[in-house]
Steps between C-alpha positions, in 0.01 A plus 500: 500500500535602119600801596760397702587273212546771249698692769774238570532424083591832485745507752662187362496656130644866598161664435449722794675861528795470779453864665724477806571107451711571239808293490756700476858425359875631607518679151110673499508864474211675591333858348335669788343817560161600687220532279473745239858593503573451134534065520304430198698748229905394675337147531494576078823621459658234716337227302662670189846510674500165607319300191622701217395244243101463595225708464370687814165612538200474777426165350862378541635709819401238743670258335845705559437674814248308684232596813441220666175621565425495151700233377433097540816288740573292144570811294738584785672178508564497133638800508893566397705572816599768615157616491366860526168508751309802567328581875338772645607376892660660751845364616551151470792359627443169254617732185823405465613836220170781428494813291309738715285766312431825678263794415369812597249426766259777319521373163419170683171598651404661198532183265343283774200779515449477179527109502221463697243710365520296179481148682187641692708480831419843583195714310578753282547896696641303815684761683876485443576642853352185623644276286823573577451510856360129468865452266762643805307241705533188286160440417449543148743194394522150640866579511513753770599839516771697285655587752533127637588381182819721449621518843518060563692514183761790487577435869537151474710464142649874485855441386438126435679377176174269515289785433480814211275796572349656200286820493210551246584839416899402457335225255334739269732787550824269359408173472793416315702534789286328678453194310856479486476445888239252444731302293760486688340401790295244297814388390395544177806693256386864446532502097450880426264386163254278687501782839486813204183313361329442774583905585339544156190352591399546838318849427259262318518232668383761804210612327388109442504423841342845630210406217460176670479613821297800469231469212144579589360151254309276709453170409150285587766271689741572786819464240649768365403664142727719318392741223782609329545602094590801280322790309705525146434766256691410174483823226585350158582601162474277213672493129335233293223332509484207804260269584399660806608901665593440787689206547610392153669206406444470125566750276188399217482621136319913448180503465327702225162334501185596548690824541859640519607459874761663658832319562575703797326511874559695834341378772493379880362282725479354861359146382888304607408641887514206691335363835605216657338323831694214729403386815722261740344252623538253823744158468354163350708234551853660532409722224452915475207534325473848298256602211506792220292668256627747287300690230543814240281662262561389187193300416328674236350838473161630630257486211401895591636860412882508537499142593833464374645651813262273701702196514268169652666338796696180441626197642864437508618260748318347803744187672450324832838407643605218785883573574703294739854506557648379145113395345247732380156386306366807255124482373331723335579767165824612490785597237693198327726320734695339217607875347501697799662826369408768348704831340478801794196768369276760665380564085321122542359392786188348326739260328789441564798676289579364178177253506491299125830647447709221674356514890240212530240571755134446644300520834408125533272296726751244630670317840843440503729342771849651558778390690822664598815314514793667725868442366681760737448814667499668143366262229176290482269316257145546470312238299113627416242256341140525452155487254350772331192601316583433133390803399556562090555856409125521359215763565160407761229447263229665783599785705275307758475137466807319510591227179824294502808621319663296272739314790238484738317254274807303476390372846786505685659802668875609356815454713832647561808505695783699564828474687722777619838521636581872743824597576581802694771757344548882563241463731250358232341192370694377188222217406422304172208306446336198231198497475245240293130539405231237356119578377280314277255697317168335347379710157185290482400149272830370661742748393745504760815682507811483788644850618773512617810732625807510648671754696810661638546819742828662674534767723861626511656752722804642292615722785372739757328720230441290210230155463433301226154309458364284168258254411459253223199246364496251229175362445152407311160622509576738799260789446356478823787528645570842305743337277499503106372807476146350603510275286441127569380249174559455125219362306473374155109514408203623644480558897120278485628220264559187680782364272699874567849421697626703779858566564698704765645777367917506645645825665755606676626861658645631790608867656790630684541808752786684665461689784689759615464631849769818634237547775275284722178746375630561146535268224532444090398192342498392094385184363415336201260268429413276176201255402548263180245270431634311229387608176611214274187351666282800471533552146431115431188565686423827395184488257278346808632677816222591756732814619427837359861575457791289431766584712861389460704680692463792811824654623482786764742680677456742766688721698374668851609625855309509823544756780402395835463843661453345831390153609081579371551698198687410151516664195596384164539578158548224192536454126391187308523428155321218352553340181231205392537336124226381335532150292598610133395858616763707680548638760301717742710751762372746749637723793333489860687772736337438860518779797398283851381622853443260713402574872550155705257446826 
């Protein structure tokens, strides 16, 4: 009886996956193919041509080109019209237009070979000959045979204006030709930027979807787990002294105690590599569920001989996502919603480019709701909102035993919210975003002090070749968030006395890049970054500061370019200069010159 209960609340709520009692409308156009023939990769580049202005990924691509065996009746029903559906069934006369995808019956029997020795259907050293015997007769897919499949469609639609054919190998031999069909038949207008992009990226979008569909990770559950990542060697050659080899991003005074020390360094390292797991999960309530971890090695150093190349693995980001049509809920550590860009760098992976030099950032414990608002077929709003550890820039006192930091023992988690507006132009998001971020920090005998920062990002396509992005903060007592130059609170007595006051020490900074891309695998970038913590206040404060150095000001600018020889392996070289001034002390300056090879998997 409960049973039966649940069943029918579902039904009434759209909770139940349609399959063949799909309703279908006048205006549906369906994506078919048999099994195997290369769905899942045009089902991408479809989604691309059609929703321009959204991102597309295997969270998201049910969302824009739906299975109703995957995807709940309500999702379908909320869907804009005319909707793009994907099936794997032979001819049905109820589609009222289909794109038909065809492939070579051997490259078919191959992929589904392959297919089901990693979901256990078959055991591993199953003899091909057999297999494909068991595929001419239909009886390694619930669909039928290829043969079947092929024949109810050509010889029922052939010629139809109802109906486009597409062939796999026509797809990846010229698929800008081809999309161009899909346009027009889509009814979609074939602009040449949006149709040359997608052209641009459907090598790697390939390799994505082969990586999904044919990695050897097993997960402990039947969902699917994808290791992906990169191995980056970064050679580098420093001029100056820096505050740390190979990633610098303060150029600190020489140092001539206890003993005269070089001011020049050539070294390398593989510690930015980075490995990243996500596994997709089944649907709760309407939503995609997904989840990520993604690490590097840039921990620490083994304490042992030539430890310094030993870099200690890391956590970076771990997030659990629920994504329904225009919704998603993020837990878990991730980057700063509220400053979401970063300068473009293969020298710094381990932070990111330009970090206390103008680009605010931090991997943050946090949940966040966002919510996309659709204006038109090329513009939307997203609005993001959410809590966050108030983490405040300061060092663990026990490399085992966790203590509070300084906004943790405020109480009261810090929060932050950001809102967005996307346009599409020369085939690429023009967007500008506000941001706004609140965290109390506790220093102990009720010496509280109020961070705070505000931010502002754009992304601006000047052109097919050229893009301009920049961020900007104004704020207080940001350190943890990597802003004024790690440095958070002003103090005018001893750190113990009880009658010593607290105040949040101002900053504000910002960077800017330009991009220039003649090629989809080749591009140049510069940018230039600056951090100012204000040092009216710092000098006031000056006699009883708890930071080693005083710093006033960091400027860096960098140049670099990045070769993408072909969609897994990129080289790069940059230079960075850094500049840091001391309160009342001058100036510091150093060189970094960077030489990357990075092998993507």
């Amino acid at each position: 009886m409960i049973a039966r209960l649940i069943a029918g609340s579902k039904r009434i709520f759209g909770m139940y996956r349609p399959r063949r009692d799909l309703h279908i409308w006048p205006d549906d156009v369906f994506l078919v193919s048999f099994p195997k023939s290369g769905n899942t990769w045009t089902r991408f580049l479809i989604a691309n041509l059609a929703y321009p202005n959204d991102q597309v990924d295997f969270a998201s691509i049910h969302r824009f080109v739906p299975d109703p065996y995957v995807t709940w009746k309500r999702d379908f029903d909320r869907m804009p019209r005319p909707r793009i559906i994907k099936s794997h069934e032979c001819f049905e006369p109820r589609y009222p237009r289909a794109m038909y995808i065809v492939r070579d019956p051997r490259d078919v029997v191959i992929s589904q070979y392959h297919y089901h020795r990693k979901c256990k259907k078959i055991e591993d050293g199953y003899p091909m000959e057999k297999f494909v015997t068991r595929f001419l007769a239909g009886d390694t897919c619930p669909h039928g045979s290829w043969g079947e499949s092929v024949t109810t469609w050509l010889t029922s639609r052939h010629n139809d204006p109802r109906f486009l054919l597409l062939r796999y190998e026509d797809l990846v031999a010229d698929p800008r030709r081809e999309l161009a069909r899909v346009a027009t038949f889509l009814n979609i207008p074939p602009d040449a930027d949006r149709i040359a992009t997608l052209e641009e990226n459907q090598e790697t979008l390939n390799d994505r979807i082969n990586e999904q569909s044919q990695t050897k990770v097993e997960s402990g559950s039947k969902y699917r787990l994808r290791l992906s990542g990169m191995v980056l060697l970064n050679l580098y050659d420093n001029r100056g002294s820096v505050d740390n080899q190979d990633f610098p991003q303060i150029a600190a005074p020489a140092r001539i105690e206890p003993f005269h020390v070089s001011s020049s360094a050539f070294g390398g390292t593989l510690r930015q590599s980075q490995i990243k797991l996500q596994t997709f999960g089944p649907d709760i309530a309407g939503a995609r569920t997904s989840a990520d971890l993604e690490f590097d090695f840039a921990g620490g150093f083994a304490n042992t001989w030539n430890g310094a190349a030993l870099g200690l693995v890391r956590l970076r980001t771990g997030t659990i996502r629920l994504d329904w049509a225009n919704t998603s809920i993020i837990a878990g550590q991730d980057r700063l919603f509220f400053a979401p860009l970063a300068p473009t760098s293969l020298a710094t992976l381990a932070t990111p480019a330009l970090s206390y030099a103008g680009d605010l950032w931090g991997w943050t414990p946090q949940v966040r709701v966002e919510h996309h608002f659709r204006l038109s077929d090329v513009s939307n709003v997203v609005l993001q909102a959410g809590i966050l550890d108030s983490l405040s820039g300061d060092m663990p006192e026990s490399g085992i035993y966790r203590t509070p930091s300084w906004g943790e023992q405020s109480g009261q988690p810090a929060y932050a919210t950001r809102i967005s507006w996307n346009h599409r132009v020369f085939g690429r998001n023009f967007t500008m975003g506000v941001g706004g971020y609140y965290g109390r920090q506790d220093w102990g005998l009720n010496r509280t002090v109020d961070g705070w920062a505000g931010t502002a990002d754009v992304t601006l396509p000047l052109g097919k070749l050229f893009e301009f992005t920049g961020a900007f903060y104004r704020g207080r007592a940001v350190a943890g968030l990597g802003g004024g130059i790690g440095q958070s609170v002003l103090l005018n007595g001893s750190f113990i006395a009880p009658a010593t006051a607290f105040r949040a020490l101002d900053s504000m900074g910002g960077w800017a890049q330009l991009k220039i891309k003649p090629r989809a695998n080749f591009e140049i970038n510069a940018a230039l970054g600056l951090d100012n913590p204000f040092a009216g206040e710092l000098r006031q404060y000056a006699s009883r500061t708890i930071y080693p150095n005083i710093y006033v000001r960091n400027l860096s600018p960098l140049i670099n370019f990045i070769y993408q020889i072909r969609s897994d392996i990129l080289f790069s070289t940059e230079y960075r200069h850094l500049q840091t001034s001391v309160l009342d002390g001058g100036s510091n300056s150093a060189n970094h010159v960077n030489l990357s090879l990075g092998y993507i998997f």
